[in-house]
C-alpha positions in Angstrom: -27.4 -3.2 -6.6 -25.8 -6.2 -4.7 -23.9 -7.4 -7.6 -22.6 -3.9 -8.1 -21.4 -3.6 -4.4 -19.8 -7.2 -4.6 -18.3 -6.8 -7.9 -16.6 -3.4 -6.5 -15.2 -5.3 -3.7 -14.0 -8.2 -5.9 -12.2 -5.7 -7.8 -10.5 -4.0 -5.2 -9.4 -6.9 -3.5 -8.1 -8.4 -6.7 -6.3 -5.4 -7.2 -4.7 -5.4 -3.7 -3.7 -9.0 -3.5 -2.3 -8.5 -7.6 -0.4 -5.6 -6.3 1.3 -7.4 -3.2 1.7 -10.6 -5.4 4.0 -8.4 -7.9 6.0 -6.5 -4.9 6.3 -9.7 -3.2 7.8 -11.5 -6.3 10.0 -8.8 -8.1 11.2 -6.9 -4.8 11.6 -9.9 -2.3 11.4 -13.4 -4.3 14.4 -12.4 -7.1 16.2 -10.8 -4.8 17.0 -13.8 -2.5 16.9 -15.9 -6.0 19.8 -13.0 -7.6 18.2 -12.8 -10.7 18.0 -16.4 -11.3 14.4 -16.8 -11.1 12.4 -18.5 -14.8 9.6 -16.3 -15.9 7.1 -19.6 -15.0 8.9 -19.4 -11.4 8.1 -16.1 -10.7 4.5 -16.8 -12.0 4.0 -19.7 -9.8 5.3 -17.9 -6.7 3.1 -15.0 -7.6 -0.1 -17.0 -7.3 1.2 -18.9 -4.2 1.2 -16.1 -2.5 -1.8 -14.7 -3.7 -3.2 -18.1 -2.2 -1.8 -17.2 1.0 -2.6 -13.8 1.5 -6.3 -14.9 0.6 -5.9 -17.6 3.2 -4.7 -14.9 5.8 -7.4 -12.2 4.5 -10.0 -15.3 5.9 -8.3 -16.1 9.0 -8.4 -12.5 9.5 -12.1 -12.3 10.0 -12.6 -13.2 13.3 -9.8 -10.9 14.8 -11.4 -7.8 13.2 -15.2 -8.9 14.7 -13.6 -9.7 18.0 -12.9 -6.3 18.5 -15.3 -3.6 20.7 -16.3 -1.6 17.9 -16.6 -4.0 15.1 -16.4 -0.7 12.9 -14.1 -1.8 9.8 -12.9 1.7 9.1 -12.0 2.9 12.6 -10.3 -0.8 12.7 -7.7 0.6 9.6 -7.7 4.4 11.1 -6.4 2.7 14.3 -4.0 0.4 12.9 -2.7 2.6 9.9 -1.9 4.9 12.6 0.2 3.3 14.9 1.6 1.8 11.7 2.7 5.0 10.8 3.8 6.8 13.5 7.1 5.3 14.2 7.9 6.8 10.5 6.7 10.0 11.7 8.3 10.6 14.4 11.9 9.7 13.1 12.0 10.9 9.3 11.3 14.9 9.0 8.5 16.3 7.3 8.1 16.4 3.4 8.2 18.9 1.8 4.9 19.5 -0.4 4.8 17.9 -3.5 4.7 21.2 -6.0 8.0 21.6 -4.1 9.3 18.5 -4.8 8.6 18.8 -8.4 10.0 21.9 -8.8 12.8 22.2 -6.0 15.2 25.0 -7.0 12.9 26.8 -9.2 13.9 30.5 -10.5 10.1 31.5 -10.9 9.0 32.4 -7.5 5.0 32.1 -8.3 5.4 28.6 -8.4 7.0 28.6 -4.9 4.2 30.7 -3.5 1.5 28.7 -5.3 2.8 25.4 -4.4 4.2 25.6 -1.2 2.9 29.0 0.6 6.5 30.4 0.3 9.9 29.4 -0.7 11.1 26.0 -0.4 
C-alpha cells in the first residue's frame, strides 16, 4: 500500500514539475531567446529548471511545517485564495461554460440547460 501511495505522489509531482518545465521553456525561455533557441537548448533549460523547482519544492518544507496548523490542504485553500482573489475582484464573472461553447445559439434548450436562461 506504501508503494502505491508514493508512486501516486511521484507521479503527480513529476507531472507538475513536467508541466511548469514546458510553460517555463516554450512561454518564457524562447520568448526572451525570439525563436532562436536549439531544440538541445530548450531541453537543457527544461531540466534546469526542473532542478530548481525540485530544489525550491525542498526548501519549501520547513515554511509549510512552520505554520499553526501544519494541515497541507488548508495551507493551499489559504494560499490559492488570496492568490486568486485579486483576479476576482477585477475581471467580471464567466459566463458558464455550455455558454461559452455555444454563445449565440438559436436553440433555446441549450441556453436553459446550460446556463439556467439565456446568455
Amino acid at each position: 500500500m506504501l508503494a502505491v501511495m508514493l508512486a501516486a505522489l511521484m507521479s503527480s509531482l513529476t507531472s507538475i514539475f513536467n508541466s511548469a518545465s514546458t510553460i517555463f521553456t516554450i512561454d518564457v525561455w524562447k520568448y526572451f531567446r525570439k525563436e532562436r533557441a536549439s531544440e538541445v537548448e530548450l531541453v537543457v533549460v527544461g531540466r534546469c529548471f526542473v532542478v530548481l523547482l525540485v530544489v525550491v519544492s525542498v526548501l519549501w518544507i520547513p515554511v509549510i511545517l512552520g505554520f499553526k496548523n501544519p494541515q497541507l490542504f488548508i495551507y493551499i485553500q489559504v494560499n490559492t485564495c488570496v492568490a486568486i482573489q485579486a483576479q476576482v475582484q477585477s475581471s467580471p464573472p464567466p459566463p458558464p461554460p455550455l455558454c461559452s461553447a455555444f454563445p449565440d445559439s438559436k436553440y433555446p434548450a441549450v441556453e436553459i440547460f446550460s446556463c439556467g436562461g439565456p446568455c
